[in-house]
C-alpha positions in Angstrom: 82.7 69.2 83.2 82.6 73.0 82.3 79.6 75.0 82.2 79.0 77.4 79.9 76.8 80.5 80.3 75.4 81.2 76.6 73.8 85.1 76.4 76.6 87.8 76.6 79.1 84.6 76.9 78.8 82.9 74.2 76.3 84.8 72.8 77.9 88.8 71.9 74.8 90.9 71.4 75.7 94.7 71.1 75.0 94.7 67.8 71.6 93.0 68.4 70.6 95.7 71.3 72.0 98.4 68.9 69.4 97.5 66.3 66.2 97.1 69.0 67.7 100.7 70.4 67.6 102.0 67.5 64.0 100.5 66.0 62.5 101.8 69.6 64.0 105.0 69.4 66.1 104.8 72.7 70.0 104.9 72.0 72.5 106.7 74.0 73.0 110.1 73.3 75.7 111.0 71.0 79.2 110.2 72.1 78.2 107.9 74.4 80.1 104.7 73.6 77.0 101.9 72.0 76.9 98.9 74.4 73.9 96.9 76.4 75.0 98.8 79.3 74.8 102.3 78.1 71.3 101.0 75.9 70.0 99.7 79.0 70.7 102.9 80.9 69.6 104.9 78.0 66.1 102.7 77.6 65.1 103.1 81.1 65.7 106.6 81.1 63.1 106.8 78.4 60.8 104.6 79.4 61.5 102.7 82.1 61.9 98.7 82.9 58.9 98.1 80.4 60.7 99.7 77.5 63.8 97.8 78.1 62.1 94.6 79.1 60.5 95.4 75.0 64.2 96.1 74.2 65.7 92.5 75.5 63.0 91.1 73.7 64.1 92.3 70.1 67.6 91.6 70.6 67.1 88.2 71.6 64.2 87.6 69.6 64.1 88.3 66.3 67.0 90.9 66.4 69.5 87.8 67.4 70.6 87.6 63.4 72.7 90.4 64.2 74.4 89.2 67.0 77.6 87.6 66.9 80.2 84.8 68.6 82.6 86.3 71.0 85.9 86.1 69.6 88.0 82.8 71.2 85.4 80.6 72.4 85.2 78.2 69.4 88.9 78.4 69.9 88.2 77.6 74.2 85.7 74.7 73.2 87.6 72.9 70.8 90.7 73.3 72.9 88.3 71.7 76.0 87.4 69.0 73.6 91.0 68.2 72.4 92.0 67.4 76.2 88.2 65.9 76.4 86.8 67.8 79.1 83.1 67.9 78.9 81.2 70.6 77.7 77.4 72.0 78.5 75.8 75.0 78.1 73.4 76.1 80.3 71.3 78.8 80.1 68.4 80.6 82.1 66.8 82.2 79.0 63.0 82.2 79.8 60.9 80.9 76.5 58.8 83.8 75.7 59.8 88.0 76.2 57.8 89.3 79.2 56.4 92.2 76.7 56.2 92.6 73.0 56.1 89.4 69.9 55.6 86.3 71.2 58.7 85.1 70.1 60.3 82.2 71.2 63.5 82.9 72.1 65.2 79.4 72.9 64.4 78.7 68.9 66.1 81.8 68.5 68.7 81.0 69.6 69.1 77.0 68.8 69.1 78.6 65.5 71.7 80.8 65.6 73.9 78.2 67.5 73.1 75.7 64.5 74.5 79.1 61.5 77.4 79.7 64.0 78.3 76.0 63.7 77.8 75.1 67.6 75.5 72.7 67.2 78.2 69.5 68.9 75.0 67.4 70.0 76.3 65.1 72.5 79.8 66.7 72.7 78.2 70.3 73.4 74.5 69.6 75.3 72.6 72.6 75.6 70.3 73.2 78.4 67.6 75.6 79.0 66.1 76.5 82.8 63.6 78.4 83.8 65.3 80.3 86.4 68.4 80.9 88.1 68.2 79.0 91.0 67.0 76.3 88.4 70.2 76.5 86.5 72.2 76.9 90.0 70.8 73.5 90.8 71.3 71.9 87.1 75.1 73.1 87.4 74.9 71.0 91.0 73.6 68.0 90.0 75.6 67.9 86.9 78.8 68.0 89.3 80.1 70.8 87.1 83.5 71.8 88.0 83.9 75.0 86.5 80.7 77.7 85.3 81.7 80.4 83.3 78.9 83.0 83.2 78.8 87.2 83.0 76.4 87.6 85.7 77.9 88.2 89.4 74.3 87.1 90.3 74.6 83.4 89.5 77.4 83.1 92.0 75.7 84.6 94.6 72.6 82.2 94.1 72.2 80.5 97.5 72.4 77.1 96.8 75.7 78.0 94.6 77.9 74.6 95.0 80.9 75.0 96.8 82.6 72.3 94.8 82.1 74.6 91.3 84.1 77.2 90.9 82.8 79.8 88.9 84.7 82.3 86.6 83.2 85.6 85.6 83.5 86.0 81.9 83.8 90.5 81.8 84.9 91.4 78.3 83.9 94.9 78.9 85.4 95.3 81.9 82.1 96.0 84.2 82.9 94.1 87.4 86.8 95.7 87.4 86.8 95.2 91.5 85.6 91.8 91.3 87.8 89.7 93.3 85.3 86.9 94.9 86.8 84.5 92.3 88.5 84.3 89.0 88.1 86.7 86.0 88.5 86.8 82.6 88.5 89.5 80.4 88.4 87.1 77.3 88.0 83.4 76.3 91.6 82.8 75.9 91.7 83.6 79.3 89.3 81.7 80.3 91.3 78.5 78.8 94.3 80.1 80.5 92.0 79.7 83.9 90.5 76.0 83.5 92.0 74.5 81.1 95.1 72.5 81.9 98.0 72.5 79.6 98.7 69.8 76.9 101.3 67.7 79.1 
């Protein structure tokens, strides 16, 4: 089985932070390239981790329309299926925003899954954990093989199984020295990694 990680893997939200940046008056300066890195940095210049904990909230919440699907991974989860690996996604999004609209944001995003046509039921099981170590331990039990996720952080999760290897999806390059396991810069890479070739 692969696991998937779904926000900022499967999930692309700069347009999403754009729009919450831009509604709580907290983008980059001009010329500064628009991304969640340089909105993050930007929002807790301004008002600290409150402000961008309001910020996260928007752009998964409500602000999640606006988001999009990273280019190649409906390409990387039909090519799994074709060879019939087994897909999940699994996810540490908590339910609610720490601060702001009490949206919920796993609906939020179930939704968005179902108008991007990812909703696969059994073939493509989404689960939803309330922390990391909680998914760490999910991706155990499940005997994944494989975890692609953007955070370095899951990895180094104690309890990360040694039988799973995990590959650090960084389509914006922001882990360039990472060398603690496999990289990809994109999901056709990602298939290059993990997925064996049609014999």
């Amino acid at each position: 089985m692969i696991a998937l990680d779904l926000d900022n893997t499967i999930i692309c939200y700069d347009e999403s932070f754009r729009g919450a940046a831009a509604k709580l008056d907290c983008l980059p300066a001009d010329g500064i390239s628009l991304n969640k890195a340089s909105i993050k940095t930007a929002a807790i210049e301004k008002g600290g981790n409150d402000l961008w904990t309001r910020l996260q909230g928007l752009a998964y919440g409500d602000g999640i329309q606006a988001a999009r699907l990273f280019d190649g991974c409906k390409r990387f989860i039909n090519r799994a299926l074709d060879r019939k690996i087994k897909l999940a996604i699994i996810s540490h999004k908590t339910e609610f925003p720490a601060i702001g609209p009490k949206v919920n944001l796993r609906m939020a995003a179930i939704n968005w899954l179902g108008n991007n046509q990812l909703s696969f039921g059994p073939l493509l099981p989404l689960m939803f954990c309330d922390s990391r170590e909680e998914k760490v331990e999910r991706v155990r039990t499940l005997g994944c093989q494989v975890l692609i996720d953007d955070l370095p952080e899951v990895f180094q999760c104690p309890g990360f199984p040694k039988t799973t290897r995990f590959v650090l999806f960084d389509p914006t390059g922001s882990h360039p020295e990472w060398a603690t396991s496999p990289r990809a810069t994109s999901w056709d890479e990602a298939g290059d990694l993990v997925i064996p070739p049609r014999k």
